[in-house]
MARRO-93884 format. One line per field, with one value per residue (C-alpha): residue number from 1; x, y, z. Coordinates in Angstrom, 1 decimal, padded with zeros to 4 digits. Layout:
<atoms>
guse	c(NUM, ...)
px	c(X, ...)
py	c(Y, ...)
pz	c(Z, ...)
</atoms>
This chain:
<atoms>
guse	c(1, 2, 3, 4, 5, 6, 7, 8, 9, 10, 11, 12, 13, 14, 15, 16, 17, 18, 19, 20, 21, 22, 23, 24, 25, 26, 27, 28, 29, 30, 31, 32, 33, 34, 35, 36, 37, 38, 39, 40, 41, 42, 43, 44, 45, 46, 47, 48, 49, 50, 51, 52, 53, 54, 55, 56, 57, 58, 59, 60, 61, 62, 63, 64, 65, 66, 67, 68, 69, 70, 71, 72, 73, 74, 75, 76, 77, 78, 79, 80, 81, 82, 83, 84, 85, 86, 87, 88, 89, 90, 91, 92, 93, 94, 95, 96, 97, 98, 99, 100, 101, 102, 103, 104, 105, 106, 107, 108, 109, 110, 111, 112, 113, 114, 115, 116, 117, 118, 119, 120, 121, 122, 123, 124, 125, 126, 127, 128, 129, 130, 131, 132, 133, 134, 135, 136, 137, 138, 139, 140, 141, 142, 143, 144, 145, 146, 147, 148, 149, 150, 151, 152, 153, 154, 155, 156, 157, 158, 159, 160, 161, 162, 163, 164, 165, 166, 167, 168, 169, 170, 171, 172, 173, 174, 175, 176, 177, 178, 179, 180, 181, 182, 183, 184, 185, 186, 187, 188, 189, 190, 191, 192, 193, 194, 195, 196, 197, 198, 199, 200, 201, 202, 203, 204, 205, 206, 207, 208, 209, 210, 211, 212, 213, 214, 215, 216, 217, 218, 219, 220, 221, 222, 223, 224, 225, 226, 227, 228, 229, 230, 231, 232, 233, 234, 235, 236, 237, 238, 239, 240, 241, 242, 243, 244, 245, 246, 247, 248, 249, 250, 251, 252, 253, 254, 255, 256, 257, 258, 259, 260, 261, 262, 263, 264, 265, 266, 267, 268, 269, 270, 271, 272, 273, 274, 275, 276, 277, 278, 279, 280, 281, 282, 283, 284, 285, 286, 287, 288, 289, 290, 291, 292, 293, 294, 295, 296, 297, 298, 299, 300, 301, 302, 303, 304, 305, 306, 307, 308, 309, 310, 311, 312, 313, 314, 315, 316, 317, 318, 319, 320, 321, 322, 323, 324, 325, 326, 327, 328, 329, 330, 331, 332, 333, 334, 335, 336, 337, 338, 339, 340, 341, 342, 343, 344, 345, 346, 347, 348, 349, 350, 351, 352, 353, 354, 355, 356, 357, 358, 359, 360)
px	c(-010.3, -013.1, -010.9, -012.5, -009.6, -009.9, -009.9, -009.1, -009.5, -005.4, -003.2, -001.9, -005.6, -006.3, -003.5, -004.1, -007.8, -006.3, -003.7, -005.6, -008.2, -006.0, -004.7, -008.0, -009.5, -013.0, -012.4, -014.8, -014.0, -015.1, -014.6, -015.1, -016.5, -014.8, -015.9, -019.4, -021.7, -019.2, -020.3, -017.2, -018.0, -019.9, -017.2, -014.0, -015.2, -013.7, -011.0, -009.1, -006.9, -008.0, -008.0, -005.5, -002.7, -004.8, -007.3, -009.8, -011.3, -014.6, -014.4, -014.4, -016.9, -015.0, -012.6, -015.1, -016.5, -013.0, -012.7, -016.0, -014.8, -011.6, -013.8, -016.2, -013.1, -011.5, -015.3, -015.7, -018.3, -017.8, -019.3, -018.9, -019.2, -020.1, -017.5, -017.2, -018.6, -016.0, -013.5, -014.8, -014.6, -011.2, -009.1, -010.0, -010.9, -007.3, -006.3, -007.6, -006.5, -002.6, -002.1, -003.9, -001.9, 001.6, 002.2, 002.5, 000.0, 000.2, -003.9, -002.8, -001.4, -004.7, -006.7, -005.2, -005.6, -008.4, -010.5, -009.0, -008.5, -010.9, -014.1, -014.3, -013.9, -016.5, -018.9, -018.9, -019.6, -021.8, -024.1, -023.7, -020.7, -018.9, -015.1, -011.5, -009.2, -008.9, -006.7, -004.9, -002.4, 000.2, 003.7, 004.4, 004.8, 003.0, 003.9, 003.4, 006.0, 005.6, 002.4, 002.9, 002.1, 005.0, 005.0, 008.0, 009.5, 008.5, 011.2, 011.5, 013.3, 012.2, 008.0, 007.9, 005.1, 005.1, 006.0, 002.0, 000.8, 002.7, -000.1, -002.1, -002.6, -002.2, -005.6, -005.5, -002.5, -003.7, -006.9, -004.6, -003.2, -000.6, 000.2, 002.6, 004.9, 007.5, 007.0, 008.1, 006.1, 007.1, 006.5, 002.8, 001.8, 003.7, 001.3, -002.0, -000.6, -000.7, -004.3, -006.1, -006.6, -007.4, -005.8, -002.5, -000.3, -003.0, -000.4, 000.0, -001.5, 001.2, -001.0, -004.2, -005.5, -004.9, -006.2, -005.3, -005.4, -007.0, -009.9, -009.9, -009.3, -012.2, -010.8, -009.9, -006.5, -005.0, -002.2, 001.1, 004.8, 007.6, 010.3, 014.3, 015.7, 016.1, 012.9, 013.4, 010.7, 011.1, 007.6, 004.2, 002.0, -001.5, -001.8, 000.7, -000.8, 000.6, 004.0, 005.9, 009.0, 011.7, 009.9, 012.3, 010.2, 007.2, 008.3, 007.5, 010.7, 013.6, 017.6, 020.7, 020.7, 018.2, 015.6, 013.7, 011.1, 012.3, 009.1, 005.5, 004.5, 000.9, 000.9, 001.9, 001.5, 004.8, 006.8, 010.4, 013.0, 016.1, 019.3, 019.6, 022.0, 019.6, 017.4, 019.5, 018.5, 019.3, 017.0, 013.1, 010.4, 007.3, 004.3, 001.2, 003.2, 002.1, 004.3, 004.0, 006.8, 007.2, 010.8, 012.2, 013.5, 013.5, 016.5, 017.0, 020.5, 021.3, 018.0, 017.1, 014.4, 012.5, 010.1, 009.2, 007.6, 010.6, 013.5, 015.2, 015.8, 018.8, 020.5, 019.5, 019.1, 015.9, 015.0, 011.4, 009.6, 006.3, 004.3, 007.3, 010.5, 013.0, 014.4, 018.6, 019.9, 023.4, 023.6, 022.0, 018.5, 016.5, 012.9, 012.0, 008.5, 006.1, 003.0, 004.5, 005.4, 008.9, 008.7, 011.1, 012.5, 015.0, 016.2, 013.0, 011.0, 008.7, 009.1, 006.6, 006.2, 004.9, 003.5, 006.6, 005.5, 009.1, 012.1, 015.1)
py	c(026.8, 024.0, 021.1, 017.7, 016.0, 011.7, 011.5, 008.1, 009.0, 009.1, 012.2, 012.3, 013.1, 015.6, 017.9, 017.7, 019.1, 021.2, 023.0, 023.8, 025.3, 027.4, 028.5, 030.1, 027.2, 025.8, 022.2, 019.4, 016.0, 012.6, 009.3, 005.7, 002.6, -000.5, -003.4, -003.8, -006.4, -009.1, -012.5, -012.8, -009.4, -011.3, -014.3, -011.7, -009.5, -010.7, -012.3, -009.3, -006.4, -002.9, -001.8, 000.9, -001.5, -001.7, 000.5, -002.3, -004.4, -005.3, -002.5, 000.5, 002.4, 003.3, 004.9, 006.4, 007.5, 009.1, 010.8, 012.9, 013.5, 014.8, 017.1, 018.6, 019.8, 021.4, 022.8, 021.3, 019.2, 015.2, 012.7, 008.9, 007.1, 003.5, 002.5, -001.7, -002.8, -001.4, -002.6, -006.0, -006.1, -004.2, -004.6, -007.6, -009.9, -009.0, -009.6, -013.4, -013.9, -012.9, -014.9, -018.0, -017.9, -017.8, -014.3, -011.3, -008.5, -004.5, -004.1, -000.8, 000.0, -000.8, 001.0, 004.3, 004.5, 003.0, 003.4, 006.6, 008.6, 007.2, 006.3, 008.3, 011.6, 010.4, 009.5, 012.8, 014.1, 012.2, 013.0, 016.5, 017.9, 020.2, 020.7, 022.0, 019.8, 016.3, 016.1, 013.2, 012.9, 011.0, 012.1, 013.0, 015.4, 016.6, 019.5, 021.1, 020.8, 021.9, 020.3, 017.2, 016.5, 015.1, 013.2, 013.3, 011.4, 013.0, 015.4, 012.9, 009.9, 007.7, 008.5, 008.5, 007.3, 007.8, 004.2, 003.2, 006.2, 005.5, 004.0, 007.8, 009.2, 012.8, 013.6, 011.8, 014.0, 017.1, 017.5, 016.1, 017.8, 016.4, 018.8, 017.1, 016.1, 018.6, 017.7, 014.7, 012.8, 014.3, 017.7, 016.5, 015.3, 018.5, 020.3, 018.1, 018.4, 022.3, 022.5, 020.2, 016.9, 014.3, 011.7, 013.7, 010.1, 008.1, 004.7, 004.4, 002.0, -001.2, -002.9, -003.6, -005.7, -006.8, -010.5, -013.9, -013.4, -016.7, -015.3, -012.9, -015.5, -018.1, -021.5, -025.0, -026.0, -027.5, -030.1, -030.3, -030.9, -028.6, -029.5, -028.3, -027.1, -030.6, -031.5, -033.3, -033.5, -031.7, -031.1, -030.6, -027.1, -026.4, -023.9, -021.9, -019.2, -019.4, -018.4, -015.4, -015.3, -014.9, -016.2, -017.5, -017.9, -020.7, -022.7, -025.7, -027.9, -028.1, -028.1, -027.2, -024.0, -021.3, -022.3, -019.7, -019.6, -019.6, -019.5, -021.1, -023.0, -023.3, -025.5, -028.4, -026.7, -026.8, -024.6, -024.6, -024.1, -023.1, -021.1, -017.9, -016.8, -018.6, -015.8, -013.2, -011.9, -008.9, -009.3, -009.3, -008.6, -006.3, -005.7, -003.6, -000.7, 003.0, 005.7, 009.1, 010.2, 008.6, 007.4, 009.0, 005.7, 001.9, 002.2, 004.1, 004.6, 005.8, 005.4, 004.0, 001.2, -000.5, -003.3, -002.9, 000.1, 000.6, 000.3, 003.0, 003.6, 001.7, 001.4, -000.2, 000.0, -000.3, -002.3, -001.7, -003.6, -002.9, -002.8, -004.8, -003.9, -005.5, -004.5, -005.1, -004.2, -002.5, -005.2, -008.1, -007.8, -010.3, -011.8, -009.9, -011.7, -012.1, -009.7, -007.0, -003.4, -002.0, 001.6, 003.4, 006.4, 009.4, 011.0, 012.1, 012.0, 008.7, 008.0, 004.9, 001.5, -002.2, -005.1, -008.0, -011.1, -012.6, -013.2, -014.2)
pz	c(-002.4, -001.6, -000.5, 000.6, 003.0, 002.7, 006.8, 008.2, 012.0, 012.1, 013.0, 009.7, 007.9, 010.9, 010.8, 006.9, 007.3, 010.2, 008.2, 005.4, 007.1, 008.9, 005.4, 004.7, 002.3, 002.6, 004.1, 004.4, 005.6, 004.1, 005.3, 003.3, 004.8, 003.1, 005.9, 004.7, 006.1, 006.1, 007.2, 009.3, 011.0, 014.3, 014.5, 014.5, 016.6, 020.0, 018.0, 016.4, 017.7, 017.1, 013.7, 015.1, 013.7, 010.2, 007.8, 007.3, 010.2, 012.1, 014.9, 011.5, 013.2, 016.0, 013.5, 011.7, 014.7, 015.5, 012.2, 012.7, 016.4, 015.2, 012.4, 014.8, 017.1, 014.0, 013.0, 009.4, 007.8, 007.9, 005.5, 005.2, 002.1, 001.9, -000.8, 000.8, -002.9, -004.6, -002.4, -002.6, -005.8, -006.7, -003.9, -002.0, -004.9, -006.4, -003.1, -002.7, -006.5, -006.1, -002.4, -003.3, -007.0, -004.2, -005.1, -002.5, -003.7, -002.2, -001.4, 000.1, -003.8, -005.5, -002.5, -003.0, -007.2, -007.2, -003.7, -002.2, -004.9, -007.3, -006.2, -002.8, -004.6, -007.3, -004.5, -003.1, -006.3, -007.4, -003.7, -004.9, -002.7, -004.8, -004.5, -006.2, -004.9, -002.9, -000.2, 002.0, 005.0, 002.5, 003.3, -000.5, -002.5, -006.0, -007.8, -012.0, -013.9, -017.4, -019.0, -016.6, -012.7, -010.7, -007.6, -005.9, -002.1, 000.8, 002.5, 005.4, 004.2, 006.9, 006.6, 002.3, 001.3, -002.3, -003.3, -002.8, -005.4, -007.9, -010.0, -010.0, -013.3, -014.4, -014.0, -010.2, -009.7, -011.2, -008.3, -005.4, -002.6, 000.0, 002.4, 004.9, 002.3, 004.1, 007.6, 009.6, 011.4, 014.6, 013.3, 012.7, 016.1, 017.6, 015.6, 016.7, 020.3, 020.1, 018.6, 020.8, 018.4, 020.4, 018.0, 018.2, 019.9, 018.2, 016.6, 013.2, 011.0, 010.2, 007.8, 006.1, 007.8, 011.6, 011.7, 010.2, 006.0, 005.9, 007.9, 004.2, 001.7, 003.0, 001.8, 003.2, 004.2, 000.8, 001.8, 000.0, 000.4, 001.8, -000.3, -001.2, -004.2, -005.2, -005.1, -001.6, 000.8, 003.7, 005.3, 004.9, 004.8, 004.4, 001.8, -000.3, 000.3, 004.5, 003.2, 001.8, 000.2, 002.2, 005.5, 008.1, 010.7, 010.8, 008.1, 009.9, 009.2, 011.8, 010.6, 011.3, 009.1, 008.8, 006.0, 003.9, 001.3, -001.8, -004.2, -003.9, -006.7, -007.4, -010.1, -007.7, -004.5, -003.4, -000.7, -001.5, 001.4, 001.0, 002.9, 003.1, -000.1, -002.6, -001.2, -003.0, -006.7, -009.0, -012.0, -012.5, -015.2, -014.2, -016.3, -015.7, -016.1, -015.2, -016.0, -014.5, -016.0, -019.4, -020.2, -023.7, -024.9, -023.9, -021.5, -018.5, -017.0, -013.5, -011.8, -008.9, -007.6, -004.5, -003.8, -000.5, 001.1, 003.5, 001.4, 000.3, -003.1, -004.9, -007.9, -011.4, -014.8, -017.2, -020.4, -021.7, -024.1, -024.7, -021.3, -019.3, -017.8, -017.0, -014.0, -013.2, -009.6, -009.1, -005.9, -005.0, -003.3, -000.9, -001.2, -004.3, -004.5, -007.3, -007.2, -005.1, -007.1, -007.9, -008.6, -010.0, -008.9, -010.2, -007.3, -005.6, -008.8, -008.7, -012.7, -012.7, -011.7, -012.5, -010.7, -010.4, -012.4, -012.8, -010.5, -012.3)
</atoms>
């Protein structure tokens, strides 16, 4: 086949493009460019770590850069696409939205339906490069069952990465390929290390972005009260949008006990602080469902769930009404926060999953 491999300038996306040329396919690499001509660009430039601890950054080039290294030492072609419009404008600005609202959004989530495997792919196309399948370095796995596409964990617990795709459509899913969904991580730079790749003890990326978020959201400092469950005040913080739920450290008010954040209210820009076992919930709502398995009726029995990238699957069960859920946890979780996903899970079957827009 004539594959176009999404290469980041990571080890992952190399052995990807690496292995399936050495099956025989046609490969051809393509890389997106999401920074743009920011107008922080000049004043973050000094400021910032690599971008080796995030995908989007100031110093890009140099990954790009590393990405077309990486495909002229395997021998395919490289192309970059300047997709930083469309990530303006459907990842960022959702971004800025959800944080200064006191939620805690997943850009990573929107990137990869939306960026990664939407409009990259439809850029090459659209410049006239002509392919069967897309390919990425995610540590999933996607497969036909029936009629349907099914994404399922990766075989390595520990480096799944199938809880930020869970938002792909069958017709995403259908021209996707994830080759290291059977390796670990270890397996993959073994294999870089034999062939050469230069990237093969390159780190791993920890988050989207490596700086300060304010230096992303571009607003003043907005002054309001750190208070407790009471409605005591505590404190003082400059922005809601500073804090995460469940944040221990940096809250910015001394005591005897540890204090955590317990929810961010916008509507009177408020941070309340509380101790560590108000922390602790088992029910919330989600909406902005996508289903890549479609339940049969409105309940689901004997399933499992997660909120947080690292987690491992746990236990819940399922109401549905309409384009909600309402998700109930076997066990008490922490920090469940507004904005992030839960996905849901069967096993190693990813059934679906919704964006969390009530904590109860």
């Amino acid at each position: 086949m004539k594959i176009l491999v999404g290469m980041s300038g990571g080890v992952d996306s190399s052995v990807t493009a690496l292995l399936l040329k050495q099956q025989g396919h046609e490969v051809i690499g393509a890389t997106m460019a999401i920074w743009g001509d920011r107008g922080v660009k000049e004043q973050l430039k000094d400021k910032l770590p690599k971008t080796h601890g995030a995908c989007f950054g100031p110093d890009e080039k140099e990954d790009i850069e590393e990405a077309r290294k990486i495909a002229e030492e395997i021998g395919i072609p490289f192309h970059v696409f300047d997709c930083a419009k469309q990530y303006e404008e459907i990842v960022l600005d959702n971004f800025k939205k959800e944080y200064l609202s006191g939620h805690t959004p997943n850009p990573c989530i929107w990137c990869n339906s939306l960026i990664k495997f939407n409009v990259l792919p439809s850029l090459a196309k659209a410049n006239g490069i002509e392919f069967d399948k897309f390919a990425t370095g995610h540590y999933t796995r996607i497969e036909k069952n029936g009629e349907r596409y099914i994404l399922k964990r990766g075989a390595n617990p520990k480096k799944d990465q199938s809880y930020f795709l869970y938002r792909l459509k069958q017709e995403q899913l259908a021209n996707i390929m994830t080759p290291l969904g059977n390796y670990t991580k270890e397996e993959i730079r073994e294999i870089a290390t034999k062939n050469g790749l230069s990237v093969a003890e390159k780190p791993d990326s920890q988050d989207f972005y490596a700086g300060d978020y304010n230096e992303l959201l571009g607003v003043e400092e907005k002054i309001g009260n750190i208070v407790d469950l009471n409605g005591k005040v505590l404190g003082t913080h400059k922005g809601i949008w500073n804090y995460t739920i469940g944040q221990r450290k940096g809250v910015g008010v001394s005591s005897t006990e540890p204090l955590y954040v317990l929810e961010l209210r916008k509507d009177t820009n408020e941070v309340v602080i509380g101790p560590k076992d108000k922390t602790m919930k088992d029910t919330l709502k989600a909406s902005d469902l996508n289903w890549i398995i479609p339940p049969a009726s409105n309940k689901l029995e004997n399933v499992q769930a997660k909120f947080r990238s690292t987690q491992q699957p746990v236990g819940v069960s399922i109401e549905l009404d309409g384009n909600d859920m309402i998700v109930r946890f076997n066990d008490m979780q922490k920090s469940i926060a507004i904005g992030q996903s839960v996905v849901i899970y069967d096993g190693d079957l990813v059934l679906g999953g919704g964006i969390i827009t009530e904590v109860v």
